[in-house]
C-alpha positions as CSV (number, residue, x, y, z in Angstrom):
1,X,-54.7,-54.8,-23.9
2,X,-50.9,-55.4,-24.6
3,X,-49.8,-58.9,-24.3
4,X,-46.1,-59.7,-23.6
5,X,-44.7,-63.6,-24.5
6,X,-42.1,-64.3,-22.0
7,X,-40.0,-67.9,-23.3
8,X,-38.1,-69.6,-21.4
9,X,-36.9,-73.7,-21.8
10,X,-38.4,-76.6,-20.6
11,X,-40.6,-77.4,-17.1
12,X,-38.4,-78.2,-14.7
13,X,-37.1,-75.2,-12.2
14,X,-34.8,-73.2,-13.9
15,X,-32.7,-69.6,-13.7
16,X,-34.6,-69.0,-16.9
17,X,-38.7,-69.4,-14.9
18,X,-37.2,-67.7,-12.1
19,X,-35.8,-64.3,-14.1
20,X,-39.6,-64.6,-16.7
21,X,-41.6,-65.0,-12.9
22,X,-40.0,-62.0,-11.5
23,X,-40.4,-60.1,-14.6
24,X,-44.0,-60.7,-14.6
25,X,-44.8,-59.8,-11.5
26,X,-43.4,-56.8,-11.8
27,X,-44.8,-56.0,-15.2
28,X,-48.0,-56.5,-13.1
29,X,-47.3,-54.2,-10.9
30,X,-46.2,-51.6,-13.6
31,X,-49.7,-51.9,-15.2
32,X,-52.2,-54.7,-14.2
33,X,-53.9,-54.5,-17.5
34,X,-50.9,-56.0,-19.4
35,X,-51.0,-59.7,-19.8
36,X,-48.2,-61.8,-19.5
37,X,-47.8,-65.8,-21.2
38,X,-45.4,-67.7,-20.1
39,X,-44.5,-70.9,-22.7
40,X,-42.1,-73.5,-22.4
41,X,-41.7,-73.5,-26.4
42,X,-40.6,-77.4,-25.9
43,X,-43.7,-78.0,-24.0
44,X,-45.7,-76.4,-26.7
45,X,-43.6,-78.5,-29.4
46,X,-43.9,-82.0,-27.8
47,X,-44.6,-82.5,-23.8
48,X,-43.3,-86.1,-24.3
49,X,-39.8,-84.5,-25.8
50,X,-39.6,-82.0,-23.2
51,X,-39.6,-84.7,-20.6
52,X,-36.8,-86.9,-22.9
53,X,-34.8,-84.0,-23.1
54,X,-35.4,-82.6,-19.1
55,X,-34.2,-86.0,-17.9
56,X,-31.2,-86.5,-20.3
57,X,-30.2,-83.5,-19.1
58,X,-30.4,-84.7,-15.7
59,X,-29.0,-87.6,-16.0
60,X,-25.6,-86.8,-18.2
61,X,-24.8,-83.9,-15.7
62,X,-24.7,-86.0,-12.8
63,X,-23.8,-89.6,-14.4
64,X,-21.2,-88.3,-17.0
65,X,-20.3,-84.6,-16.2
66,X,-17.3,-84.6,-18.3
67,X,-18.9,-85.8,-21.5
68,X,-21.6,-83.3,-20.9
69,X,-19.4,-80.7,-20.5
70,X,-17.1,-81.5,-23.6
71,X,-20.2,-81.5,-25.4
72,X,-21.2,-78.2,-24.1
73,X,-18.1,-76.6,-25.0
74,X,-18.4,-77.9,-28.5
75,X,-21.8,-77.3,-29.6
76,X,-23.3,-74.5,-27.4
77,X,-20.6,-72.4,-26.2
78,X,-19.6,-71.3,-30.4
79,X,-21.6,-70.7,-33.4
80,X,-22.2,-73.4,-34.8
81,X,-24.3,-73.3,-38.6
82,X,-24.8,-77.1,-38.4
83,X,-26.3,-76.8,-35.1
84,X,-28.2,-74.0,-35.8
85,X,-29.4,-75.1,-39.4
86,X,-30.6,-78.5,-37.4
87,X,-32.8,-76.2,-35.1
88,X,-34.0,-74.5,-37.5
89,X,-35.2,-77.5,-39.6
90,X,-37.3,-79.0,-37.0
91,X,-38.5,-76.2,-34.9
92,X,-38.4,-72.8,-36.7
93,X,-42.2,-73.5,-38.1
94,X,-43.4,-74.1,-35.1
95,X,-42.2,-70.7,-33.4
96,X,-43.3,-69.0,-36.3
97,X,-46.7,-71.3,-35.3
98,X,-46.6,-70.1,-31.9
99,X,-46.3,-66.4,-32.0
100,X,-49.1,-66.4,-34.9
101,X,-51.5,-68.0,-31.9
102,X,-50.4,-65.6,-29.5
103,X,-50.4,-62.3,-31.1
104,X,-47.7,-60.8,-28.5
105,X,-46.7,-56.7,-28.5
106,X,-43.4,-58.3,-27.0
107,X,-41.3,-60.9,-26.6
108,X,-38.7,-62.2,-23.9
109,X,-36.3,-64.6,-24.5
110,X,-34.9,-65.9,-21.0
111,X,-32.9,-68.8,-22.9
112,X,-31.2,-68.8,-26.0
113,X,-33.1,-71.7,-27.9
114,X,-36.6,-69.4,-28.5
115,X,-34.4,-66.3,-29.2
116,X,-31.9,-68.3,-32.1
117,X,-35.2,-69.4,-33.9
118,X,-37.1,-65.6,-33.7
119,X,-34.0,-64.0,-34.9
120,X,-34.0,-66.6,-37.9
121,X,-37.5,-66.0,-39.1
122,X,-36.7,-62.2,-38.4
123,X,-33.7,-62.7,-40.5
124,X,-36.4,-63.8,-43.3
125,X,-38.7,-61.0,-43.8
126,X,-40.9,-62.2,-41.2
127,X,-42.3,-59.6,-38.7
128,X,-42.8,-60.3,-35.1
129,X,-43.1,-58.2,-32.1
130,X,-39.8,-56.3,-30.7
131,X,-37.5,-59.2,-29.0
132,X,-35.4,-58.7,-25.9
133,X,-32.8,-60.8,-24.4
134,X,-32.5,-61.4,-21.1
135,X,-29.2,-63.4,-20.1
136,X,-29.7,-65.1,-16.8
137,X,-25.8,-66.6,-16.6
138,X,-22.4,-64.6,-16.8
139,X,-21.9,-65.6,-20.0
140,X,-23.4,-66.0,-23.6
141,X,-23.9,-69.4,-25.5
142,X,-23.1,-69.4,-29.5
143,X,-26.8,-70.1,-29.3
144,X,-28.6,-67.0,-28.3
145,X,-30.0,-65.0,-31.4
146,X,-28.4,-61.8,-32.3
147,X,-28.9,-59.9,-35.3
148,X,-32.4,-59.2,-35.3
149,X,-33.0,-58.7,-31.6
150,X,-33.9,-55.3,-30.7
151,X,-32.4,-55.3,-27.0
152,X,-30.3,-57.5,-25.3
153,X,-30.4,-57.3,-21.4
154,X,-26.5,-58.7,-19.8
155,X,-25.5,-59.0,-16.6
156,X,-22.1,-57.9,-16.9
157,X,-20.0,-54.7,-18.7
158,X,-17.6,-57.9,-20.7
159,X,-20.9,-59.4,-22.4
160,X,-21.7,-55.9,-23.5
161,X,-18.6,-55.6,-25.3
162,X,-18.9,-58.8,-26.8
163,X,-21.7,-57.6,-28.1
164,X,-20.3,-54.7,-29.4
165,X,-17.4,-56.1,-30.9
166,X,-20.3,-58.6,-33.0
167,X,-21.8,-56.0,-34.1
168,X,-24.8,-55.1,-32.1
169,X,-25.4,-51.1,-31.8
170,X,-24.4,-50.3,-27.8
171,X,-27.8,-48.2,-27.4
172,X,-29.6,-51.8,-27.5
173,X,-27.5,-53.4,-24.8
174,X,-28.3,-52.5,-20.9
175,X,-26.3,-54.0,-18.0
176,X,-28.6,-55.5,-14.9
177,X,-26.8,-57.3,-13.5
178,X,-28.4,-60.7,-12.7
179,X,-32.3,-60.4,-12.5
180,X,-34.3,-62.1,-9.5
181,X,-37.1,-61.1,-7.4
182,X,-36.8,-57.2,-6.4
183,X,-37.6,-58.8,-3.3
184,X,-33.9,-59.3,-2.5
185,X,-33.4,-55.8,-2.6
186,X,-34.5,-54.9,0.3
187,X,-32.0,-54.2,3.0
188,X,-30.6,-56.7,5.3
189,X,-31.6,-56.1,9.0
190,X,-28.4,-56.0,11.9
191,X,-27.7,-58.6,13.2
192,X,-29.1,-59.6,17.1
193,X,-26.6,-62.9,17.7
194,X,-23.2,-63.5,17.7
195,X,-23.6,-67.0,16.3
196,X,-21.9,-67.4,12.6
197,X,-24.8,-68.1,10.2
198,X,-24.4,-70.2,7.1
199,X,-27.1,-71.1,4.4
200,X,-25.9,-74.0,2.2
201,X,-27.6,-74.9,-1.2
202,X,-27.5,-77.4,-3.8
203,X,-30.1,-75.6,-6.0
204,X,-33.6,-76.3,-6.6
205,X,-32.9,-79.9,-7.5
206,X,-31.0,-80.2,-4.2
207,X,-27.4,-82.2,-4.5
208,X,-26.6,-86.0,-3.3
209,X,-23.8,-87.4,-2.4
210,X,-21.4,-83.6,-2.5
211,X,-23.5,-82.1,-0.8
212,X,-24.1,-84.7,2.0
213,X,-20.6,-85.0,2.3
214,X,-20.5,-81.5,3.8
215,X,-23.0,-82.2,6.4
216,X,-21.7,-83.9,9.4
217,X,-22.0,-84.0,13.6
218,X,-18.8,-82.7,13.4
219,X,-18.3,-78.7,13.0
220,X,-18.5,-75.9,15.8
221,X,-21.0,-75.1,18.1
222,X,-20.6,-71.2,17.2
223,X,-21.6,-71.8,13.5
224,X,-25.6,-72.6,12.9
225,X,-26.3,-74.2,9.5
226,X,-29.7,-74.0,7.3
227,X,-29.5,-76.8,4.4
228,X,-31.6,-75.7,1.6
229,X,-32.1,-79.7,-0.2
230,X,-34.7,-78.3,-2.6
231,X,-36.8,-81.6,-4.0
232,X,-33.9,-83.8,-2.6
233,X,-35.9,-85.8,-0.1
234,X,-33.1,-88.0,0.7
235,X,-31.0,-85.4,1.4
236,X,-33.5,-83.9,3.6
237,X,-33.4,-87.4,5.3
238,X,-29.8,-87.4,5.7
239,X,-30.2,-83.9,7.4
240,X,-32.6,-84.3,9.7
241,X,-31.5,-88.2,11.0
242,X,-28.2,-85.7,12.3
243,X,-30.6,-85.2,14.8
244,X,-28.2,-81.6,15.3
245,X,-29.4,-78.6,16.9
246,X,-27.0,-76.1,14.7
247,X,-28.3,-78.3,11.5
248,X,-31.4,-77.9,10.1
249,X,-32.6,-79.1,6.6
250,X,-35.2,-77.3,4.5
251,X,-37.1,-78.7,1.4
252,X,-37.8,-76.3,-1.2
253,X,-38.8,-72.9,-1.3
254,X,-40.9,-71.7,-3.5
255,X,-41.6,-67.4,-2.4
256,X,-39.4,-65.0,-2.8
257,X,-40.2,-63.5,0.5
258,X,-39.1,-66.5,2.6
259,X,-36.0,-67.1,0.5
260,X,-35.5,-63.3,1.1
261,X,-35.4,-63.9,5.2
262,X,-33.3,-66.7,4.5
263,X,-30.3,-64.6,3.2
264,X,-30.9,-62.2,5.9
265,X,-30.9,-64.5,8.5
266,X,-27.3,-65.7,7.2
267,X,-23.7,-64.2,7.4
268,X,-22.5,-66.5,4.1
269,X,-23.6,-68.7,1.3
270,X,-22.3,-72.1,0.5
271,X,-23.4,-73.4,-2.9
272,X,-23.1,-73.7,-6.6
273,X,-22.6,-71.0,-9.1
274,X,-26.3,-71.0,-10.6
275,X,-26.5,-67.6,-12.6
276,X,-29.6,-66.4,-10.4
277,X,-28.7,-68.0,-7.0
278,X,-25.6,-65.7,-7.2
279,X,-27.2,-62.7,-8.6
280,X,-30.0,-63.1,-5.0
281,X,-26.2,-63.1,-3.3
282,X,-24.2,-60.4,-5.0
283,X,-27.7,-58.5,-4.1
284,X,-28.2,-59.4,-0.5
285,X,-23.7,-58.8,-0.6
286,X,-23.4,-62.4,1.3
287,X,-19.8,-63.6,1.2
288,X,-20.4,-66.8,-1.1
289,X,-18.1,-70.1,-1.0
290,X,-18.5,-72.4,-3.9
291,X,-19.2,-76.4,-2.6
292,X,-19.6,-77.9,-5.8
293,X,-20.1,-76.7,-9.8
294,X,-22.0,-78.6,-12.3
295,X,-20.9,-78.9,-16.0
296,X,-22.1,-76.4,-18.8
297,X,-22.9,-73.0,-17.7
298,X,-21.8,-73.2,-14.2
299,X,-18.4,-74.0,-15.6
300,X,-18.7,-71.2,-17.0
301,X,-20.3,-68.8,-14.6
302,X,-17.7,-70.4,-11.8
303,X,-14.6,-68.8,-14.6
304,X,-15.8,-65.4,-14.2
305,X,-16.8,-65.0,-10.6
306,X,-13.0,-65.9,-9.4
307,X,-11.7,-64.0,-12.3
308,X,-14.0,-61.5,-10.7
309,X,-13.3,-62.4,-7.1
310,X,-17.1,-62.6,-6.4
311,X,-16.5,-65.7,-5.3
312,X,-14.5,-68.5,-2.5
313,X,-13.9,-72.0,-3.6
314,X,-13.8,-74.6,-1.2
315,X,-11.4,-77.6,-0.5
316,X,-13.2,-80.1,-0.1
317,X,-10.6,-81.7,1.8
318,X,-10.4,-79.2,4.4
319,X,-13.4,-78.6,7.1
320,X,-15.9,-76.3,6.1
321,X,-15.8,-74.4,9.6
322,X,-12.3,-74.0,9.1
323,X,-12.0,-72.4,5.6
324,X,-14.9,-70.0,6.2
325,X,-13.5,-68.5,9.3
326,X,-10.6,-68.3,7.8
327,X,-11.7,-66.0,5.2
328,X,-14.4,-64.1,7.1
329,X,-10.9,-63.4,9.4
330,X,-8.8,-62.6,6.6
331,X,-9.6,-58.7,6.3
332,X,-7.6,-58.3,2.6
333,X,-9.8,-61.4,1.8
334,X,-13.0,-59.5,2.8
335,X,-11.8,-56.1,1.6
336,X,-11.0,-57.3,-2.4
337,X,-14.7,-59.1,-1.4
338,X,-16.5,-56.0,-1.0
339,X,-14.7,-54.3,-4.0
340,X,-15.8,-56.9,-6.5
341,X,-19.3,-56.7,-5.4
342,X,-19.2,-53.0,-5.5
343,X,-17.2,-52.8,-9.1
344,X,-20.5,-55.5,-10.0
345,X,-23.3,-53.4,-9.1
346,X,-21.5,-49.9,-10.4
347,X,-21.3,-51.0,-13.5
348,X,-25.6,-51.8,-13.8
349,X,-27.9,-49.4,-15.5
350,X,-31.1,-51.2,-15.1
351,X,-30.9,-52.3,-11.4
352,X,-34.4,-54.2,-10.6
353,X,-37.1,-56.1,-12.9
354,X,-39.2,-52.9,-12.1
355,X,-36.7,-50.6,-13.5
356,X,-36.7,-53.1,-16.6
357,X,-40.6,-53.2,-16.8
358,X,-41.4,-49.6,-16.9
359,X,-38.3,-49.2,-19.6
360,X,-39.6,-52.1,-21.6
361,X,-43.1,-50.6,-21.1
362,X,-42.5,-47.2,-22.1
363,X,-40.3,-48.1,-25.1
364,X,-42.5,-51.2,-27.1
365,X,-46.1,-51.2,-25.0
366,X,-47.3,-47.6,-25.3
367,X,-48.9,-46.1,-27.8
368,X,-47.5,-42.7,-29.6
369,X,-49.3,-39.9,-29.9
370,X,-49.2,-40.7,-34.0
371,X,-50.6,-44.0,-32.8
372,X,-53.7,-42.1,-31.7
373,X,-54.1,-39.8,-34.6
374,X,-53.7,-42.6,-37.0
375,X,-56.4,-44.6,-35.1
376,X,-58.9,-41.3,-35.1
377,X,-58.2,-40.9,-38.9
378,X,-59.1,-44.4,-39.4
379,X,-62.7,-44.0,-37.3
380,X,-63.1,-40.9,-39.1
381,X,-63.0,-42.3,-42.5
382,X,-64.8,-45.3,-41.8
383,X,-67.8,-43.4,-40.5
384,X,-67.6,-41.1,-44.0
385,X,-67.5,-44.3,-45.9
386,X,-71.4,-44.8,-43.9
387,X,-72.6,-41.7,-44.9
């Protein structure tokens, strides 16, 4: 039985459980009899400093978003040896402790952390299974391991080349794209109503006070909203005490296949610029507005999807109803719309978690026909050795 490690960071909901779920299932599907781990390798560490580190996190992005983002920029965004020699001090042995218990055939790095400290014992002489990267934003950290990674998995054509000009061979980088569900690819039914549909979302966390702020009495009666407030109960409050009948709130969702009718039930997507959440949109081609971006990697992500023109941003001093129907009228808006997305999902060359599976299956978890001679050679001559 071939056993593939999937690592990801921390408990909490995350881009980086979302990409390692959908890979497994569909790794499932390619063969039932592989078995798939999932470990958050902070968990595994310490649980108590996963949970100090979870809700720092949490609470320095939405007390002190600047300072979180200066920090970003400074330590995680370059190559940093300090940084890097600090991460290796404390936590290399215990990766090195981890993949001795778990004996994988291959490993999936879904956030840079796990992938810096396997490409530093590889960097050592030590042998471990083959190692993939899977980037689940628009952009690369100075953290993610490099070197001694055997295939790196980008969403976009511009982290390839960075790759490249580092170093890395181009036969070890594929383009995806953004990997979710392959749920979301499935096609989006026509339309029945002549109502405007708009989902707005604040992530799995759900958002306070910014995205409250866009939720009013006020807005047209040809526009019907879904809120997605994720955990946010308050927010969920806030929605349903509007007592509206185009405003309904939703707590949050969990399957893929409800999330899926979701973005086929609306005509455009208001919400932040979380690597996945706009990968489900780029697939499902919903015009997307940006409400609100949080500091770190949506910084960055939010840089290259209106470089890209993937993406609207909103005023937020100007009506919702207004600037959408604006744009939705505007048909140059729409047009260099479309084109982005299409440009996007040209340039892919592995276009679903399937596709990835059966590639990463067929190149690491089957075994060569030398494979099988060497293991008949070795049952031969143990059996002589009997006689």
């Amino acid at each position: 039985m071939k056993r593939v490690l999937f690592l990801p960071l921390f408990q909490m909901e995350s881009g980086h459980h979302r990409t390692a779920d959908a890979l497994i299932e569909a790794f499932h599907k390619q063969d039932p009899d592989i078995q798939c781990t999932k470990v958050d390798f902070l968990s595994y560490t310490n649980q108590t400093l996963e949970k100090v580190i979870s809700q720092l996190y949490l609470n320095w992005i939405t007390k002190w978003p600047s300072a979180y983002s200066w920090m970003y920029t400074s330590f995680f965004q370059k190559d940093k040896s300090f940084m890097h020699s600090l991460y290796e001090t404390l936590f290399v042995e215990k990766m090195e402790q981890l993949l001795e218990e778990e004996q994988p055939d291959l490993i999936l790095c879904t956030h840079s952390f796990s992938s810096l400290l396997i490409d530093k014992l590889r960097s050592y002489g030590i042998e471990t299974a083959p190692v993939v990267n899977v980037y689940t934003d628009f952009f690369m950290n100075g953290v993610w391991g490099k070197e001694h990674v055997d295939m790196h998995i980008v969403p976009t054509s511009d982290m390839k080349q960075t790759l490249i000009e580092g170093g890395v061979d181009s036969d070890s980088i594929k383009i995806s794209g953004i990997l979710t569900n392959d749920t979301f690819k499935k096609r989006k039914p026509t339309k029945k109503d002549t109502k405007l549909h708009v989902l707005v979302g604040g992530g799995s966390l759900g958002l306070g006070d910014s995205l409250q702020s866009l939720v009013t009495k006020k807005g047209s009666s040809k526009i019907d909203y879904t809120i997605l407030c994720g955990h946010n109960k308050e927010l969920l409050d806030h929605v349903q005490a509007l007592n509206s009948p185009n405003i309904k709130g939703m707590s949050y969702i969990a399957e893929a296949e409800q999330m899926n009718h979701l973005y086929n039930w609306a005509d455009v997507l208001i919400t932040k610029p979380g690597g996945i959440t706009m990968g489900e949109a780029i697939k499902k081609m919903l015009p997307v507005f940006v409400h609100s971006v949080l500091p770190g990697q949506e910084e960055k992500n939010m840089k290259y999807l209106e470089e890209e023109g993937l993406v609207h941003r909103l005023n937020p001093n100007t009506p919702i109803d207004r600037q959408v129907i604006a744009v939705l009228k505007d048909e140059s808006a729409q047009f260099l719309m479309k084109k982005s997305r299409h440009q996007f999902v040209k340039s892919i060359d592995v276009s679903s978690c399937g596709e990835l599976a059966g590639l990463l299956t067929e190149t690491y978890l089957q075994e060569h026909p030398d494979e099988h001679i060497r293991f008949i050679d070795d049952v031969f001559s143990k059996l002589y050795q009997t006689l």
